[in-house]
N, C-alpha and C positions, 0 to 999 in steps of 0.2 A: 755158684759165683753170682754176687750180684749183679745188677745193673749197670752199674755205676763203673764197676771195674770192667763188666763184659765191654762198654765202650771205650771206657777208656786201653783196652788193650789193639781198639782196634780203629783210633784216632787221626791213625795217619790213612785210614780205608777209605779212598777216595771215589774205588768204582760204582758207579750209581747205576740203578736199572737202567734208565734213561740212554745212559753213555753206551750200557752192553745194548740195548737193544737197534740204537740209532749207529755204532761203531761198523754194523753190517752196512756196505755202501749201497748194498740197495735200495735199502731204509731210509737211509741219507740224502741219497738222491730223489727219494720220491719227497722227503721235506723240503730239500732246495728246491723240486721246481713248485711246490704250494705255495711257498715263501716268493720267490722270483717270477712265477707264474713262466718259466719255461718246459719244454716236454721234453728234456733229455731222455735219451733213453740207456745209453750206457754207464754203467755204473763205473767203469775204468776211467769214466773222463775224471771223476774225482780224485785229486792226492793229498791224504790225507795228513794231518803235518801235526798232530796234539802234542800240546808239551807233556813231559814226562818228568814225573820226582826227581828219579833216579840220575836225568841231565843237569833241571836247572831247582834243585833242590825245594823249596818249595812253591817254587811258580808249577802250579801243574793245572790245564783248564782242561774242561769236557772232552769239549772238541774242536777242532779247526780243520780249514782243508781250503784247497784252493782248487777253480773248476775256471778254465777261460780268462784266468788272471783276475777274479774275485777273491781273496780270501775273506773266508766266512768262520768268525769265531760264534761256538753256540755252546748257551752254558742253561741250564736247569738247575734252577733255585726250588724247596720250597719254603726259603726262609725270608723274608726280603732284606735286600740289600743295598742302600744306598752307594756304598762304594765300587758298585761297580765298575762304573768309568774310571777307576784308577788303577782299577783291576787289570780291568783288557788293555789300560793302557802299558800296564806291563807285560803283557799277554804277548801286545801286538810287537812289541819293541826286540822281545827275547826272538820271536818265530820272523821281523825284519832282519835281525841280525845274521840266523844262521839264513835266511834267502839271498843277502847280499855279498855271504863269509866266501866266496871268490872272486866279488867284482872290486875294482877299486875305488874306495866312496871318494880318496884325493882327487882325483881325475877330472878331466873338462869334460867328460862324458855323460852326463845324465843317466843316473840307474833308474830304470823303470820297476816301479814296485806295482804287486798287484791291488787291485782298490778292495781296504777292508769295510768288513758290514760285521755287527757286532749286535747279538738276539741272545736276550734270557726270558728262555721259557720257563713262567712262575706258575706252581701251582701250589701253593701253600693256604693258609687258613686266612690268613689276613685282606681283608678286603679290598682289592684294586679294580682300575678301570680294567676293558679288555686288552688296550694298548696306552704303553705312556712310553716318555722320551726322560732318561736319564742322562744329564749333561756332566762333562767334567768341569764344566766352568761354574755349575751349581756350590762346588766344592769351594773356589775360589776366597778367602778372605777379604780380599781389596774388588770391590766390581768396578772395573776401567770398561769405557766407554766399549772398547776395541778388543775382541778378546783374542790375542795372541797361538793361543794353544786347547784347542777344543778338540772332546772324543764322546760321542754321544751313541746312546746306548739304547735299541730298542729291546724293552719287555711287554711280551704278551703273557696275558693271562690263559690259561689253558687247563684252567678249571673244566669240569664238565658242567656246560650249557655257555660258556665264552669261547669269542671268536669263531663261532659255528661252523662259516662257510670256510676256515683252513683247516678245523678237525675234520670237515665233511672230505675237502679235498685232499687230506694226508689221512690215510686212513689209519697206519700206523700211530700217527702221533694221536688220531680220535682214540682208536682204541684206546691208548696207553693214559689218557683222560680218565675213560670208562675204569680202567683197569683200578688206577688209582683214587679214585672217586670212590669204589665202591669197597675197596682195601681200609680207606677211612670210617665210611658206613659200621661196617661190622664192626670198628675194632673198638667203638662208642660201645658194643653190647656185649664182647668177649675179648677174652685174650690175643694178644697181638699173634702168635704163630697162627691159632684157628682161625682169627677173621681171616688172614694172608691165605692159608691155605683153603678156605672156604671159595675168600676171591678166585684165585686160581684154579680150582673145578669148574666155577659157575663161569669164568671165562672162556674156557678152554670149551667146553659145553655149548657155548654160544657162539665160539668162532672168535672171540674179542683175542687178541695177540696168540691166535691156535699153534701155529706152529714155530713161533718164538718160545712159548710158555712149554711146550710137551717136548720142545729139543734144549731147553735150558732149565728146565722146573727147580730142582734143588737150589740152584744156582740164584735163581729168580725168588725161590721161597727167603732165602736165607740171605740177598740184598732185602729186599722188602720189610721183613723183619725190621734190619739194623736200621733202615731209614726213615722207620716210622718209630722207632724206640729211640733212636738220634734226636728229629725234631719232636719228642712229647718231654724229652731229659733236657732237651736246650731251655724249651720252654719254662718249664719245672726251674731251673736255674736259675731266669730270669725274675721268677716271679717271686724267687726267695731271695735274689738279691734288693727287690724292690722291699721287699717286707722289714729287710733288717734294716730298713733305713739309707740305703746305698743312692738313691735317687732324691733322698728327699735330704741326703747332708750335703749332694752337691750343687742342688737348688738356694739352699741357703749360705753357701761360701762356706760351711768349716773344712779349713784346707786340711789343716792335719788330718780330719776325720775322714775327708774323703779319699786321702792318698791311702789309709791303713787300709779303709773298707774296697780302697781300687786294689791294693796287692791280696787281701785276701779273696776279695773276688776271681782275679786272675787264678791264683792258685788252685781254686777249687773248678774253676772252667776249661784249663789247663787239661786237665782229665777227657775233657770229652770233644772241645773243641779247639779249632786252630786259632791262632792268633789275629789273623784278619777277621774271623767270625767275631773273635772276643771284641773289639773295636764298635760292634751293636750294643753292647750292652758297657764296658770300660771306655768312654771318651777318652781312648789317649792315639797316640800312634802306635800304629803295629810294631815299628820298632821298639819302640819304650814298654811295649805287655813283652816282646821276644827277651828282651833284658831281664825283666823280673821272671821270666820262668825260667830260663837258661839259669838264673842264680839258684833257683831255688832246685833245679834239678843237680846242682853241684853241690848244695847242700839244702836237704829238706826240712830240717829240723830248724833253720832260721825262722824267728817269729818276724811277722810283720814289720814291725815298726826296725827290725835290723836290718831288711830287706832295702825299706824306703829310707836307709839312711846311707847304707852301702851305694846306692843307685843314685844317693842327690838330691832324693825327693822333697828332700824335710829341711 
C-alpha cells in the first residue's frame, strides 16, 4: 500500500500521542497546575468534556475539561495554524451549549458559565517565538475601533530547548518534547518506523515517558509513525502545489486559473487532510473546499473545470 492511500484510509484518525498520553488525568492535571501554577492534587477534581466526531460530526478538539469552573481547551499542533481562534470558537460554543442544555438561557436568571482558557501546544518545524497570542479579531476584514466579539488564543512553543522552566515543571509534557524531538532526529537519517522505534528504546531506557511508552508501546509506535508521515505528506503537498504554479497564479489574479488549480488542489488534499487543514494551503472557506469535495466524492470522475462550474465558481 502506498503512502498516500495508507493516509488517506486513515484521514479521519484524529487520536494524537499527545491526546492519549495527556487523556490520563493525572497527566493532565500535572499540566494544568504548570500552566496555572496551582498544586492540585486530585486528579477527580478534573471533568473532562472533549468533543467527539461521533456527537458533533466534525467539530472534534484534543482536549477540554473543566477543574473549579475553568474550562480549559488544549490542543497540540505540529502544523501551524492561524485559524485557530475560529476554531476554539467553535469548540467553545458547541461544549457552552451542552453545559447550559438544562438551564433556561430565556430567563431573568443569569447563567453562570465557567471562564475559558484556550492553549496550542506547537511543536512543529516552523520557527515560532516560545509564546504568541493568536486573536480572532486578527481575522477580522473591517478593523473598528471597538472590537465586538474577541477569542484569543495562547500558543506555546514546546519544541525541545523552548519554554524550559514549563517542560522542567511538567515533566510529562518535557518528556514528550524530548520524545518527540528525538523521533524527528532519527527519522532525517532512517526510515520513519526505525527512527520511531529506536526513539522509543532509547526513551524507555532513560526513563523519558517509561511507563506510558512500555504500557502503550505498539499503540504509541504506530500513532507516531502516522504523525510524522501525516505532517512530511502535508508538507510534500504543499510544496507541489506551490511548484505547479498554484501560489504564484493567485498572486497575479488569473481567476480562472486559480479556481481550476483550487479544485484540483482540494482534490488531491482531500486524501489526506481535513478541510479546515486545507484552508492553509486553498484560501477559501472551509465551507466552499467541504462543497467541492462532497461533489467530487458523489462523483469522482468530474474534471475540474465541471467541478467549478457546478459550484458557481466560474
Amino acid at each position: 500500500m502506498t503512502q498516500t492511500k495508507e493516509l488517506a484510509t486513515n484521514r479521519e484518525f484524529k487520536s494524537r500521542l499527545f491526546t492519549m498520553i495527556f487523556s490520563e488525568k493525572k497527566a493532565l492535571l500535572e499540566l494544568y497546575n504548570a500552566m496555572s501554577g496551582k498544586d492540585y492534587k486530585d486528579p477527580e477534581l478534573l471533568e473532562i468534556n472533549t468533543l467527539e466526531n461521533a456527537i458533533y460530526m466534525s467539530m472534534q478538539n484534543d482536549l477540554s475539561f473543566i477543574i473549579y469552573m475553568r474550562l480549559n481547551l488544549y490542543e497540540q499542533q505540529s502544523t501551524f495554524n492561524p485559524n485557530m481562534p475560529l476554531r476554539d470558537l467553535f469548540y467553545v460554543s458547541n461544549l457552552y451549549s451542552a453545559i447550559v442544555s438544562n438551564e433556561n438561557i430565556y430567563g431573568t436568571k443569569l447563567i453562570k458559565l465557567p471562564t475559558p482558557m484556550f492553549v496550542v501546544f506547537y511543536n512543529g518545524e516552523k520557527k515560532t517565538a516560545d509564546r504568541e497570542i493568536m486573536k480572532l479579531s486578527d481575522a477580522y476584514s473591517v478593523a473598528d475601533e471597538e472590537i465586538w466579539l474577541e477569542l484569543k488564543v495562547l500558543m506555546l512553543n514546546i519544541n525541545y530547548g523552548h519554554n524550559e522552566e514549563l517542560l522542567q515543571t511538567c515533566k510529562t509534557l518535557g518528556d514528550y518534547s524530548k520524545y518527540t524531538d528525538r523521533v524527528r532526529k532519527y527519522a532525517k537519517i532512517m526510515d520513519t518506523r526505525k527512527a520511531v522505534e529506536c526513539a522509543v528504546n532509547e526513551c524507555i531506557e532513560e526513563g523519558i515517558l517509561k511507563e506510558f511508552l512500555e504500557r502503550n508501546r505498539a499503540e504509541a509506535i504506530k500513532m507516531s509513525i502516522f504523525e510524522y508521515d501525516e505532517a512530511r505528506h502535508m508538507q510534500m503537498e504543499r510544496e507541489q502545489a506551490k511548484e505547479e504554479g498554484f501560489e504564484e497564479g493567485r498572486e497575479e489574479g488569473r481567476a480562472e486559473g486559480y479556481v481550476l488549480m483550487a479544485c484540483k488542489t482540494i482534490r488531491r488534499l482531500s486524501k489526506v487532510m481535513q478541510p479546515v487543514e486545507i484552508t492553509s494551503v486553498v484560501e477559501w472557506s472551509e465551507e466552499k473546499i467541504r462543497q467541492v469535495i462532497e461533489l467530487v466524492e458523489k462523483n469522482p470522475n468530474l474534471m475540474d473545470e465541471e467541478i467549478a462550474e457546478k459550484l458557481g465558481l466560474l
